[in-house]
N, C-alpha and C positions, 0 to 999 in steps of 0.2 A: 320809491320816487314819489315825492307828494311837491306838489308844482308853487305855493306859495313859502316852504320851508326852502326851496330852492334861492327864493329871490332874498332872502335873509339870508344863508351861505354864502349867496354871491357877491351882496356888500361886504362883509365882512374877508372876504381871501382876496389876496390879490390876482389876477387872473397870469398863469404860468407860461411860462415861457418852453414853446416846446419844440420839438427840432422837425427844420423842415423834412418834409414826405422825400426828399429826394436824395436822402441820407440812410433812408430804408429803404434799399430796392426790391419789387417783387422777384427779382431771382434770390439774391443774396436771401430775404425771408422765403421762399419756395423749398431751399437746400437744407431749412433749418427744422421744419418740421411743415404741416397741412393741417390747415383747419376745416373739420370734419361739420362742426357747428355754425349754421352760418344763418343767423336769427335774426329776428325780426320780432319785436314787443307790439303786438298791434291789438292791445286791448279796449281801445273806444270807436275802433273800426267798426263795429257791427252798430254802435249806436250813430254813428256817423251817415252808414248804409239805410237804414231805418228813416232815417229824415231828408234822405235821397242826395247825399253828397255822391259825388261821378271821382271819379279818378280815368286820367289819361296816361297812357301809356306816351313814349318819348314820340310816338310819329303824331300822336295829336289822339288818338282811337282811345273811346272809353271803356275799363276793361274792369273786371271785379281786381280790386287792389291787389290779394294775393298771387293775379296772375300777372301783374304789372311784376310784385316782389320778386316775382321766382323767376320772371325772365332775368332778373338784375343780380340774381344769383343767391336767393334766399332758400333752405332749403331745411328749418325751423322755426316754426310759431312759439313766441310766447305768449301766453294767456295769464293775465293776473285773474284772482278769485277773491272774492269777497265775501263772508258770512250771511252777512244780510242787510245791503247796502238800501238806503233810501230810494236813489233811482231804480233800480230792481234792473240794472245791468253790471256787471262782471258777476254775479251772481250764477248760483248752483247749474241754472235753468240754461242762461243765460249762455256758459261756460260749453254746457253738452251739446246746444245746438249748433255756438260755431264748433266747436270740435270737430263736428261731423264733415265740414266745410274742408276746414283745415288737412283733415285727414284725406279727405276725397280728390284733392289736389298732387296728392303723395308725398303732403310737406311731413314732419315730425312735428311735435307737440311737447312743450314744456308749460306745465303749469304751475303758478306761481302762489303758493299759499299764502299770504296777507294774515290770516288766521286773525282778522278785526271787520267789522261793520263799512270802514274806512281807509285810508294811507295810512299805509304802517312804513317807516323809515324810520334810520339815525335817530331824529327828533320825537320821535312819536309812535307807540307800538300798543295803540288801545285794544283794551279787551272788548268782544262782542260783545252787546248787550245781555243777550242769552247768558253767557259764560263773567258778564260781571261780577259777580257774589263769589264766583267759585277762587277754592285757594288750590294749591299747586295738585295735592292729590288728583281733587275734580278735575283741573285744569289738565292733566295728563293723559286722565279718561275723553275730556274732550278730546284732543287734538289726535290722538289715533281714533276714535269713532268717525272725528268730520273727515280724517284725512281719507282712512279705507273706506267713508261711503263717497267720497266722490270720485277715489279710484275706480274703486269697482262700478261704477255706477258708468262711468267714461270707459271699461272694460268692458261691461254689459252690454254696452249700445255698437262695440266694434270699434273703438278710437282710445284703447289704452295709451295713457301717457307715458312718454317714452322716455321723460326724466320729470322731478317735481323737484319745487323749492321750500325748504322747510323755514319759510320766513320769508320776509324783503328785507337787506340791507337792514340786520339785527346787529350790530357795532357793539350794543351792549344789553341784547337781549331783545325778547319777544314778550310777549302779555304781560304789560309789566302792570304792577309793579313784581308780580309773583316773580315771573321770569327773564327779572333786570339783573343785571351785573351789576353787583353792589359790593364794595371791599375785596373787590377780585375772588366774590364767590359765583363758582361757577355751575354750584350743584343744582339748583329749581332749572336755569337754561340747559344743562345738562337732560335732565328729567326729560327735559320738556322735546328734543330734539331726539332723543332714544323713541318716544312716542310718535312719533311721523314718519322717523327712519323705518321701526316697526310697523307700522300700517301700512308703510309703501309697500314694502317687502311682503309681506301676507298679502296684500294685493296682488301682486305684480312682484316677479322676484328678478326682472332683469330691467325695470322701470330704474333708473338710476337717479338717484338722490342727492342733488344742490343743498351747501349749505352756504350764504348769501352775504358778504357784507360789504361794505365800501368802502374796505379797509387797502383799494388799488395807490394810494396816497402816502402809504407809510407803513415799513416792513415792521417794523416794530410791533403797530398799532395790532398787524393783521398776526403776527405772529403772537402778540398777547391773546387774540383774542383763540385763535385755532390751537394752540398750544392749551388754552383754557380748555373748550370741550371736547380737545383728545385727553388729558387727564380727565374728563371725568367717563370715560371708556365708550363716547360719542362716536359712531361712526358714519362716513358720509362716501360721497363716490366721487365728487367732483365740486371742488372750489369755483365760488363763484365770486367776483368782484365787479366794483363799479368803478368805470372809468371818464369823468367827464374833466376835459385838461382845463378848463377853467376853475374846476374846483381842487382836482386830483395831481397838480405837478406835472413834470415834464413825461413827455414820451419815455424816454430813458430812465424816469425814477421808476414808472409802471412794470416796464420790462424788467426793471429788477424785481420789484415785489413780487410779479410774475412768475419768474426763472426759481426764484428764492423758495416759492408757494409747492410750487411744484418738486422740487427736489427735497426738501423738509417734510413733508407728509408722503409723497410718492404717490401722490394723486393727481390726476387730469384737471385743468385749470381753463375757465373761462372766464372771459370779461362779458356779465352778465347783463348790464348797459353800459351804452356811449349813445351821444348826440354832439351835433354840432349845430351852428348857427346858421343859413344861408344867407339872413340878411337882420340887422339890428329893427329895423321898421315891425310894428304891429297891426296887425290883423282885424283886430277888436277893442273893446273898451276896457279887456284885462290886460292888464303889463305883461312884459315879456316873462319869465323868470331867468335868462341870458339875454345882455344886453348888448354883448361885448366877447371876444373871442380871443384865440391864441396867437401868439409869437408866429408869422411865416404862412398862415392859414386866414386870408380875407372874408370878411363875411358874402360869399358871393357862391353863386352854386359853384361852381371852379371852386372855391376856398373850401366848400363843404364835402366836395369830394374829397379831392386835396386829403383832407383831415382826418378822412373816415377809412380812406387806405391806408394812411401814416398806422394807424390805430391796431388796424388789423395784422400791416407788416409786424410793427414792434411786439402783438402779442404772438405774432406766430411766431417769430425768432426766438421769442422767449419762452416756449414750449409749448404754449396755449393751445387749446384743440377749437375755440370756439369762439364768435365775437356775435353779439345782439345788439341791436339797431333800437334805445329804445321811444318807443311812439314814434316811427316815421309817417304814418298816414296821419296824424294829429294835427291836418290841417284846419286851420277856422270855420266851423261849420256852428250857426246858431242854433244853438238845445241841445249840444254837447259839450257841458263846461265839466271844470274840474271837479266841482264841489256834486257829491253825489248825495247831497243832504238837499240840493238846489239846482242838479243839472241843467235845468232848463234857463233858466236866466242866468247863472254866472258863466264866464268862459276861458277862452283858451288861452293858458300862458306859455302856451309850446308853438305856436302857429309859427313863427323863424324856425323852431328846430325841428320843424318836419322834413321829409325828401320831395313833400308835395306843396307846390305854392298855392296861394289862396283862390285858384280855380282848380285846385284837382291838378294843376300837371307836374308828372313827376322829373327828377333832376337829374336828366341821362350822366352825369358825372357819378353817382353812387353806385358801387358795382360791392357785390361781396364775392369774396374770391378764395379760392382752399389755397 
C-alpha cells in the first residue's frame, strides 16, 4: 500500500458497486466458517505516539490505541518493515520495540517484509539501496540473511513473529527489476520467495508464511499469478489478498476469488487489507487518496462500519480465516506523513480512512468479529 499510487488507481477504476452488509448476515457468515485472524496494520502508530497523538476510546477515555483495538475485537498486529527508510521508523529498531508492545498486550504479530528502503506495491517494488547493484544470485543471499536476522532477532528478545509476509502486494513481483514477472517467467520471483520462505522456517518453523498480492479483483489475475510460483515448487502457508471495494469489485466477485483461492492451492486465505471511508472531507493539505466510496455504504462512521462487516462477512463465508484493518489509527497527526524520505513535512492521505477522527476518537461502529 503506498498512499499517492492509490490516488492514480482511484481515478482511473470506476468505484464498484457492492452489496449491501444486510445481505451477509453475521449468522448465515458465523455457520460458514471463523475468523481466527482479526488484524489490524498499525504501522505509523508508534510515530504518531511519539509526537503525542492521544487516542480515545468510544466513552471519550484516552487509551494506548492497541487497547482501544482490542476491545473492538482486534486480536493481530500487522507491522510493515522497511530496510532502511529515511525517517528511521518502520525500520529494524523500530519494528523490535513495538513488537514488544504488541506482544505484551497478548495480541499476535504479522510482519510485513517490504524488502525496499520505501512502499513497495503493484506499482513499485524498489530494491534497497544496500542491495541496488546486486543480481538475482546476491539478491537471494539477501533476502533470507535480512529475513532470518530479523526473525530471529524478534525471537531473541521474546516476541517471535507468529506469521510474516514475503513481500507487499507483489502482482508481479518483488526487487525488480531482478524479481519482476516478465513474459510469465516466474523463475528470479520464484528464487526469491523460496529464500524467505527458507529463513522463516530456520527461524521459526511454526511462524507461518504470507505470500501477498492484490490480486482480491480478479480470479484469473490471482490465479496466474499463484499458479506461477507453485510451478516453480514455491511454498507458502497462507494467501494473502487486498481488498479495497473501490478498487477491487463487488463484495461477491472477492468472495469468489476467495472461496476459488482456497480450494485451488488447499491453503488458508486472508484479506490482508481493507479500509473504508468515514467521510470524503480532508484532514490536511495532502488529498485524500479515496475520495469516494461504495454502492449501499455512506461515507459516514454508520457507512464505515456498515462496510467493514460486509467485508469480513463475505470473507468469512468464503473460507477466509482472517481480515486486517489496514492503517486504522492513520489519523491526521503533523510529522507523520507518507513520504518517509520527508515524514515531517508531507502528510496524510489516509486521515478519512482511519477508524479514528481527526481528534483521536475512535468509531464504535468498527468491531472485528470471528
Amino acid at each position: 500500500m503506498k498512499i499517492p499510487g492509490r490516488i492514480v488507481k482511484a481515478a482511473l477504476l470506476l468505484a464498484a458497486v457492492a452489496l449491501p452488509a444486510a445481505m451477509l448476515t453475521p449468522t448465515d457468515a458465523a455457520a460458514a466458517n471463523s475468523l481466527t485472524m482479526l488484524g489490524a496494520d498499525v504501522s505509523s502508530a508508534q510515530r504518531a505516539i511519539d509526537l503525542g497523538a492521544k487516542y480515545y476510546d468510544s466513552s471519550g477515555t484516552a487509551k494506548d490505541p492497541l487497547d482501544i483495538l482490542k476491545g473492538a475485537g482486534v486480536n493481530y498486529v500487522r507491522l510493515r518493515i522497511w530496510n532502511n527508510p529515511a525517517s528511521g521508523y518502520n525500520n529494524k529498531a523500530k519494528v523490535l520495540a513495538y513488537a514488544k508492545q504488541v506482544k505484551a498486550k497478548g495480541l499476535k504479530l504479522l510482519i510485513d517484509f517490504h524488502y525496499s528502503d520505501t512502499w513497495a506495491d503493484p506499482g513499485k517494488q524498489y530494491k534497497p539501496a544496500a542491495w541496488s547493484s546486486h543480481g538475482i544470485g546476491a539478491l537471494q543471499t539477501d533476502v533470507y540473511n535480512y529475513t532470518y536476522d530479523v526473525c530471529n532477532s524478534l525471537k531473541s528478545q521474546g516476541t517471535t513473529p507468529d506469521s510474516v509476509q514475503i513481500g507487499n502486494e507483489i502482482n508481479v513481483g518483488m526487487l525488480w527489476d531482478d524479481g519482476k514477472v516478465v513474459n510469465n517467467s516466474f523463475t528470479n520471483l520464484g528464487l526469491l520467495l523460496k529464500s524467505g520462505y527458507n529463513a522463516t522456517k530456520a527461524c521459526n518453523s511454526s511462524t507461518q508464511v504470507i505470500i501477498h498480492t492484490a490480486d482480491a479483483d480478479s480470479d484469473s489475475n490471482a490465479r496466474w499469478f499463484y499458479d506461477g510460483i507453485k510451478a516453480q515448487g514455491v511454498n507458502w502457508d497462507i494467501t494473502g489478498l487486498s481488498y479495497y471495494c473501490m478498487w477491487h469489485g463487488t463484495l461477491a466477485n472477492m468472495g469468489s476469488v476467495v472461496s476459488d483461492m482456497k480450494s485451488r492451492y488447499g491453503k488458508d486465505v486472508v484479506i490482508a487489507e481493507t479500509a473504508y471511508p468515514f467521510t470524503s472531507s480532508d484532514a490536511d493539505s495532502t488529498a485524500n487518496s479515496v475520495t469516494s466510496g461504495c454502492s449501499g455504504y455512506p461515507l459516514t462512521w454508520a457507512g464505515q462500519g456498515a462496510e467493514f462487516t460486509a467485508v469480513q462477512n463475505t470473507a468469512r463465508s468464503a473460507g477466509a480465516i482472517g481480515v486486517f484493518y489496514w492503517e486504522p489509527t492513520w489519523y491526521a497527526v503533523t510529522g507523520n506523513g507518507w513520504d518517509p524520505a520527508n515524514i515531517a513535512t508531507s502528510g496524510d492521505g489516509w486521515d478519512n480512512m482511519a477508524i479514528f477522527n481527526w481528534t483521536g476518537q475512535v468509531n464504535p461502529n468498527v468491531k472485528w468479529t470471528p
